[in-house]
C-alpha positions as CSV (number, residue, x, y, z in Angstrom):
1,X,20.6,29.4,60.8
2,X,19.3,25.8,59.4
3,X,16.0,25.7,61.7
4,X,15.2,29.7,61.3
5,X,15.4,29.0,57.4
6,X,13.5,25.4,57.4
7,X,10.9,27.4,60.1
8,X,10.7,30.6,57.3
9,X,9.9,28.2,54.6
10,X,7.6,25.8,55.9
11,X,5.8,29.0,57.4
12,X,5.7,30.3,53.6
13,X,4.2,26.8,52.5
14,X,2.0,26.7,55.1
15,X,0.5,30.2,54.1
16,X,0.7,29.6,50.5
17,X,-1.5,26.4,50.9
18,X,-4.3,28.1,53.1
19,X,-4.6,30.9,50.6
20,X,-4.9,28.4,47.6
21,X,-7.5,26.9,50.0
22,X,-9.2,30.3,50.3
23,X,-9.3,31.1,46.8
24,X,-10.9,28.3,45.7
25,X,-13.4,28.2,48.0
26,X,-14.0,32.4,47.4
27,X,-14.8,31.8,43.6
28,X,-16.8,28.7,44.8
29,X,-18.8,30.3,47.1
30,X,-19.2,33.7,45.1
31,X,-20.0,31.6,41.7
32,X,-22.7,29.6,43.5
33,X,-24.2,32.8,46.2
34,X,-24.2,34.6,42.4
35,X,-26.4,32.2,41.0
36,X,-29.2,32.4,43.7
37,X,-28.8,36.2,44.2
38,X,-28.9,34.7,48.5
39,X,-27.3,32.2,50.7
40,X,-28.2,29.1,48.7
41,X,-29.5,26.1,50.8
42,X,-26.3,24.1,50.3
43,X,-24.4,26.6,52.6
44,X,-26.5,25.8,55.5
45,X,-26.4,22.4,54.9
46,X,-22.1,22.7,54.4
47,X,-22.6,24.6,57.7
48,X,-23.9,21.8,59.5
49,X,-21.9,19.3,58.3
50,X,-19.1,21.5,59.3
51,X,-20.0,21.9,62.6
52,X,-20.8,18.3,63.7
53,X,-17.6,17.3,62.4
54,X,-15.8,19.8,64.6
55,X,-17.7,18.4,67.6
56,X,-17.2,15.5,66.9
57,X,-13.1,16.0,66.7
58,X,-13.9,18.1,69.6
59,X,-15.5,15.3,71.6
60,X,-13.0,13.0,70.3
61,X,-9.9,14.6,71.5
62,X,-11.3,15.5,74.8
63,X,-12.4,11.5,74.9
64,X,-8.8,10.4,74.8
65,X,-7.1,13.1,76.8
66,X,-5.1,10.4,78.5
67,X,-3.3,9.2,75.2
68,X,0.2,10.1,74.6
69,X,1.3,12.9,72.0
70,X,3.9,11.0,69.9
71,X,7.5,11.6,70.1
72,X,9.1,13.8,68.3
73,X,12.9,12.5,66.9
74,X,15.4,15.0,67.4
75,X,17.1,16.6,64.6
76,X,20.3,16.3,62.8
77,X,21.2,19.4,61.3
78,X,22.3,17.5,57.7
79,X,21.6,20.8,55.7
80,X,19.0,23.1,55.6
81,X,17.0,21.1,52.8
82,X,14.5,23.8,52.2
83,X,12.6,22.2,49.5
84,X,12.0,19.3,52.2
85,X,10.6,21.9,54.7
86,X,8.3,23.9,52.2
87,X,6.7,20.9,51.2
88,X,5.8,19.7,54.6
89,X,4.3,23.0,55.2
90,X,2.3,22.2,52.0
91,X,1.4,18.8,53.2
92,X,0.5,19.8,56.7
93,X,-2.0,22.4,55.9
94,X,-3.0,20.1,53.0
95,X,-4.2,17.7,55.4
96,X,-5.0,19.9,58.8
97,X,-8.9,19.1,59.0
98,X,-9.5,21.0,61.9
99,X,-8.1,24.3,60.6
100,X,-9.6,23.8,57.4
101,X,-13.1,23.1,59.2
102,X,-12.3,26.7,61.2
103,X,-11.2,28.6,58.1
104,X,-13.3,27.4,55.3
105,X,-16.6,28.6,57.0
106,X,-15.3,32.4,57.6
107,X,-13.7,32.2,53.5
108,X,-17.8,32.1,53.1
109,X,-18.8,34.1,55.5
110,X,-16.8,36.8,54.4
111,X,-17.7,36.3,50.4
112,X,-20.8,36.5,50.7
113,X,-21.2,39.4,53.3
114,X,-22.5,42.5,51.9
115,X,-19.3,44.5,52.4
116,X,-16.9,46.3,49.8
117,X,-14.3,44.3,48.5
118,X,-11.2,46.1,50.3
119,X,-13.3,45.4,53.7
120,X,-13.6,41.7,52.7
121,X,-9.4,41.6,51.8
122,X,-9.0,43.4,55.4
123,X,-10.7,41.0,56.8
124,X,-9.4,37.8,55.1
125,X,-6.1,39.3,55.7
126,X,-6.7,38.7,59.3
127,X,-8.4,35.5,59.5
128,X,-5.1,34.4,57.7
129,X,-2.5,36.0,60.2
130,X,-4.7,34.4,62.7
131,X,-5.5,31.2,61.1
132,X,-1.3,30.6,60.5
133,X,0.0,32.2,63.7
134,X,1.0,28.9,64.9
135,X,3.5,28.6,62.0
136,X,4.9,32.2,62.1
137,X,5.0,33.4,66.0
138,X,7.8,30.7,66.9
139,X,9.4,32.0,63.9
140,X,8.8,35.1,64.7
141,X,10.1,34.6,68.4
142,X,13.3,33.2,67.0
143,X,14.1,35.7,65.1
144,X,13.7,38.7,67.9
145,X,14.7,36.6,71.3
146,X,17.4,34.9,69.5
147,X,19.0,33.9,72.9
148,X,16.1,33.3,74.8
149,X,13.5,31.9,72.1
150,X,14.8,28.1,72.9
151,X,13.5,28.6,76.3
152,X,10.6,30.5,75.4
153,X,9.7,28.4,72.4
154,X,10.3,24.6,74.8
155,X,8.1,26.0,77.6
156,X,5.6,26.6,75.0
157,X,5.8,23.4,73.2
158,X,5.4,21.8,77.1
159,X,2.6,23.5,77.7
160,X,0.8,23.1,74.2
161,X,1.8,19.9,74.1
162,X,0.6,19.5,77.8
163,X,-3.1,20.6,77.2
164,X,-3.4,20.3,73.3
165,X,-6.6,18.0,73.3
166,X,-8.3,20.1,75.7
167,X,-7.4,23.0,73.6
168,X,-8.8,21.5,70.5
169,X,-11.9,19.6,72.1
170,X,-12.7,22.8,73.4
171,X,-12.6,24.9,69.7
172,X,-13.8,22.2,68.1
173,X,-17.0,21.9,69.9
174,X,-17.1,25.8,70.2
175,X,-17.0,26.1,67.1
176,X,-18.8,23.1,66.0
177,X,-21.7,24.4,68.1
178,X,-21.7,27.7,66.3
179,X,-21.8,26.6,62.8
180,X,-25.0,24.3,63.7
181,X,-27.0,27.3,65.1
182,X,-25.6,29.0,62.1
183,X,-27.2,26.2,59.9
184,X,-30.7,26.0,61.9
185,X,-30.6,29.9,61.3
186,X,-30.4,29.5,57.8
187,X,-26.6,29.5,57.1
């Protein structure tokens, strides 16, 4: 029950870290789009400076493809030290630039957008469930396939684990792309 409960908890400060994340940029973004009654210049410029950093982690983990993921120790199950696991959660989306780089620019999007508030909370709802499925859906698994989620969960970890720099070069630059014709559009 040890890894369910560390899995639950870092999943909750995962979440609870992105949302802190959101909020501040919402009142941000609505305090400064306010002020100009539009999209104020900055945005576009944030845009762009968005999107070449996400090529250029794009570019940069399709560059070294070839390099090793690290190893992963095993665990010891000394307890289920929960306070441990929540703060890593914390610190992981704390410092997870490339999912801050995706989210951050749809927080705006969605702030400024002309739509009624409950549209906008829809909306950001998703983007979160999205945003944090890699924390809950092996979580999630667990908890319904019991039995068969250490199969499921290890073929999934070889596969991301596998093809994870293509994956992220390839949503990096995606992205990265978009938010710079975003920019040249006029954010």
């Amino acid at each position: 029950w040890h890894a369910r409960a560390r899995a639950a908890v870092y999943t909750v400060g995962a979440i609870l870290t992105l949302a802190a994340y959101g909020v501040v940029v919402g009142v941000f973004v609505k305090g400064a789009a306010s002020t100009e009654g539009t999209s104020p210049p900055l945005f576009a410029w944030l845009d762009l400076a968005l999107g070449l950093l996400l090529m250029a982690l794009g570019a940069r983990a399709l560059i070294n493809r070839k390099q090793q993921p690290k190893s992963r120790g095993t665990s010891t199950d000394a307890g289920p030290r929960l306070g441990r696991w929540f703060a890593l959660g914390v610190v992981m989306m704390l410092t997870n630039v490339s999912t801050l780089v995706l989210f951050l620019p749809a927080v705006k999007a969605i702030v400024i957008a002309d739509d009624p508030l409950a549209d906008k909370v829809v909306v950001v709802a998703i983007l979160m469930v999205i945003t944090t499925m890699v924390t809950w859906v092996p979580l999630g698994a667990s908890v319904v396939f019991r039995a068969r989620a250490d199969e499921m969960l290890t073929k999934l970890n070889a596969f991301i684990t596998r093809h994870q720099k293509v994956i992220g070069g390839v949503v990096g630059i995606g992205f990265g792309v978009y938010l710079i014709v975003k920019a040249a559009r006029g954010g």
